[in-house]
C-alpha positions as a Markdown table, in Angstrom:
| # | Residue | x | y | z |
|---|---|---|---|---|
| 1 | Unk | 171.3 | 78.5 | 60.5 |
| 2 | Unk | 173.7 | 78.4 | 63.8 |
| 3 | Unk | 177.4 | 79.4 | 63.8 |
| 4 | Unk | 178.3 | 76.0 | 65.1 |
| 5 | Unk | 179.0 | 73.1 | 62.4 |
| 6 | Unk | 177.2 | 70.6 | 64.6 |
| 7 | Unk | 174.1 | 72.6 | 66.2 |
| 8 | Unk | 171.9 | 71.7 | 63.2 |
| 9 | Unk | 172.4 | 68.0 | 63.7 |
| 10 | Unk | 171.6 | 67.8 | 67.3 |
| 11 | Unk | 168.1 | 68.3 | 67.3 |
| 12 | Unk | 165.2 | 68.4 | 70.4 |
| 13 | Unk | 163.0 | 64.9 | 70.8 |
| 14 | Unk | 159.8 | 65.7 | 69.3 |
| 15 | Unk | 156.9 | 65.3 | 72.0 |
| 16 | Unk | 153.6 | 63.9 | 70.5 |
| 17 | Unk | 150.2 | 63.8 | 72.3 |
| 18 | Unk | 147.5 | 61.9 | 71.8 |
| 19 | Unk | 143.8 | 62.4 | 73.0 |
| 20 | Unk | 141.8 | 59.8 | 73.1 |
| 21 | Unk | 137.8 | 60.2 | 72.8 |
| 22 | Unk | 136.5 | 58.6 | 76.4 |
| 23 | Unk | 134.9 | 55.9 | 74.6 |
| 24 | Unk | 138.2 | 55.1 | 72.5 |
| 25 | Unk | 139.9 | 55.5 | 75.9 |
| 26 | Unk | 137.9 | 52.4 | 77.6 |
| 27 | Unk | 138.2 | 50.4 | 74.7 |
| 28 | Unk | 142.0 | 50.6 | 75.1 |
| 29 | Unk | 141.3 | 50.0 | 79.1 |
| 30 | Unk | 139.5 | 46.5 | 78.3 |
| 31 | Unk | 142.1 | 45.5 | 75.9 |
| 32 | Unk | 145.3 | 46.2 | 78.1 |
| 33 | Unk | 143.4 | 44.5 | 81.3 |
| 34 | Unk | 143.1 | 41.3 | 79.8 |
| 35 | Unk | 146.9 | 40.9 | 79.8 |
| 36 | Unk | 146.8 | 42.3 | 83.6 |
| 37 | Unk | 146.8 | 40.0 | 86.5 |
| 38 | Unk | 143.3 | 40.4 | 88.3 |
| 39 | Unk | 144.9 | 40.1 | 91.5 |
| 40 | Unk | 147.0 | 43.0 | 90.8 |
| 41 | Unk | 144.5 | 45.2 | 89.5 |
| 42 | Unk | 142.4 | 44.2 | 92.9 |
| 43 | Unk | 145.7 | 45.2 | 94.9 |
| 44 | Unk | 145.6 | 48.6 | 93.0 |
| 45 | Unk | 142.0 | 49.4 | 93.7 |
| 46 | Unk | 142.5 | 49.0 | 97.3 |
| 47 | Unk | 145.5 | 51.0 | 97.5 |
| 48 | Unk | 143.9 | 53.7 | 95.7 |
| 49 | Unk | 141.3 | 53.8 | 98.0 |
| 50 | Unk | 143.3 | 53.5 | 101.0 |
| 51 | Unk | 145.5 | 56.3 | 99.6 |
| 52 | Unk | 142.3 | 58.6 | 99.1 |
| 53 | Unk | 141.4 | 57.4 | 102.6 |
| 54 | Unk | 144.6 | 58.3 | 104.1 |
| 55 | Unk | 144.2 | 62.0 | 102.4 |
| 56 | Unk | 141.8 | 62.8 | 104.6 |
| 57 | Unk | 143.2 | 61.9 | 107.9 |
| 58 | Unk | 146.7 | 62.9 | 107.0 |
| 59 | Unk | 148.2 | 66.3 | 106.9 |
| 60 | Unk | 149.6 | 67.2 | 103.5 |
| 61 | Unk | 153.2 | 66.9 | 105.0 |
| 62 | Unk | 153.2 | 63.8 | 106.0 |
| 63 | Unk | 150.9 | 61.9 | 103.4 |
| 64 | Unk | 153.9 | 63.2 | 100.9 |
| 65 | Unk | 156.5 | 60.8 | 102.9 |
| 66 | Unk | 153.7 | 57.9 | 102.5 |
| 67 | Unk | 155.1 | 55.1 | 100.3 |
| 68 | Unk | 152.3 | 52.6 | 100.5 |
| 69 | Unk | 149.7 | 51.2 | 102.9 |
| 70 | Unk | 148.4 | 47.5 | 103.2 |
| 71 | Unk | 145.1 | 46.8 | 104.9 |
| 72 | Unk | 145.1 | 42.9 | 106.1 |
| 73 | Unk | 142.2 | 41.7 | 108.5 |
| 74 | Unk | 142.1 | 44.9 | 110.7 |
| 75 | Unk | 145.3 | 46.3 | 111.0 |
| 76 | Unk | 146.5 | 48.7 | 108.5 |
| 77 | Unk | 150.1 | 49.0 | 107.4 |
| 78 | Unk | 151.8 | 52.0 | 106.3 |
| 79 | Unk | 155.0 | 52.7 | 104.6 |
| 80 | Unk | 157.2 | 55.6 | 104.9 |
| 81 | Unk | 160.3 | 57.3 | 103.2 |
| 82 | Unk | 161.9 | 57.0 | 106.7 |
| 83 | Unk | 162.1 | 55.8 | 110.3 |
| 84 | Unk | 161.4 | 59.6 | 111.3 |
| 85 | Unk | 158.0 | 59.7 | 109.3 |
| 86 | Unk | 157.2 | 56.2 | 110.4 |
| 87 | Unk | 156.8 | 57.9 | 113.9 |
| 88 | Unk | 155.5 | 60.9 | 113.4 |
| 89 | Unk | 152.8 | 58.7 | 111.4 |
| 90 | Unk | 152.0 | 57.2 | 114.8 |
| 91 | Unk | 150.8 | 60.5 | 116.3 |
| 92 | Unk | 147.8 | 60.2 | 114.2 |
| 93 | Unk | 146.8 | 56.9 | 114.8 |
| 94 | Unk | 143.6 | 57.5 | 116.0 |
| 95 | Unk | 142.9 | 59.7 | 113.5 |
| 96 | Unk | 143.1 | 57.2 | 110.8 |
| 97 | Unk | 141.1 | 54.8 | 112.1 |
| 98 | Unk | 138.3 | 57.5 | 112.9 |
| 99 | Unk | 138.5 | 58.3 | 109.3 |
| 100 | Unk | 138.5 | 55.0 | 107.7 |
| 101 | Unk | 135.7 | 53.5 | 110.5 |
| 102 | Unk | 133.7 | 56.5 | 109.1 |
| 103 | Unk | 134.2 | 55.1 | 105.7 |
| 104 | Unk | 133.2 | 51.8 | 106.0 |
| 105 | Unk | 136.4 | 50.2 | 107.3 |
| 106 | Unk | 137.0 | 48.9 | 110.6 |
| 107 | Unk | 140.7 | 49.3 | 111.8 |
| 108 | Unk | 141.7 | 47.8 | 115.2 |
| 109 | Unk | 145.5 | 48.9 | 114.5 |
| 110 | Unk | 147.7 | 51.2 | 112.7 |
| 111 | Unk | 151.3 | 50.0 | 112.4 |
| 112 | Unk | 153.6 | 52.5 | 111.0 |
| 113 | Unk | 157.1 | 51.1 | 109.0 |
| 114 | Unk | 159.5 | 53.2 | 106.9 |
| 115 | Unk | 160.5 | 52.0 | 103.3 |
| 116 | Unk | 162.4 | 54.0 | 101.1 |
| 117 | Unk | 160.5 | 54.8 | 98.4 |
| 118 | Unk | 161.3 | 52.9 | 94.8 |
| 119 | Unk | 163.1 | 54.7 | 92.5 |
| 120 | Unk | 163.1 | 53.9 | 88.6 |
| 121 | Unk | 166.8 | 52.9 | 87.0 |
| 122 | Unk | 168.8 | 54.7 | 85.1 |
């Protein structure tokens, strides 16, 4: 028991984990995609790939500034935290496309813009 009258009433959020058995864990996959938009879980893909993409051609310091990227036709978008970032981006231009054209996807441009990145409400 504490010294203070109100210690024992405040009391820690309990933190629960649950583990799932893979095959229990792809069951629950299925059933929450059917409520998700296939468009949107197309759009994810990509960007995941992209992103993996972009790991390889970007050093560590910069790919941490990366926001997003948007591939459309052959010219591939990407989204920094800043202005500053945006062009330091463009220094490695070539680089990007040599790594994604060694991957399977043929980049004629890389256009760098700066986003802030999104962050969650209070």
């Amino acid at each position: 028991m504490s010294c203070h009258p109100t210690a024992d009433l405040i009391r820690k959020p309990r933190r629960t984990a649950v583990t799932l058995h893979p095959s229990d864990a792809d069951a629950t996959m299925q059933q929450l995609n059917q409520y998700l938009d296939p468009k949107l879980v197309k759009k994810s893909g990509e960007w995941q790939r992209i992103k993996d993409l972009l790991v390889l051609a970007l050093p560590p310091d910069v790919m941490k500034k990366v926001v997003y990227a948007s591939l459309e036709d052959t010219t591939l978008t990407v989204f920094c935290e800043s202005p500053a970032w945006s062009s330091k981006l463009r220094f490695y231009d070539a680089e990007v496309r040599k790594v994604l054209s060694k991957n399977g996807t043929v980049i004629r441009a890389v256009t760098a813009r700066s986003m802030p990145p999104v962050t969650p409400r209070p």
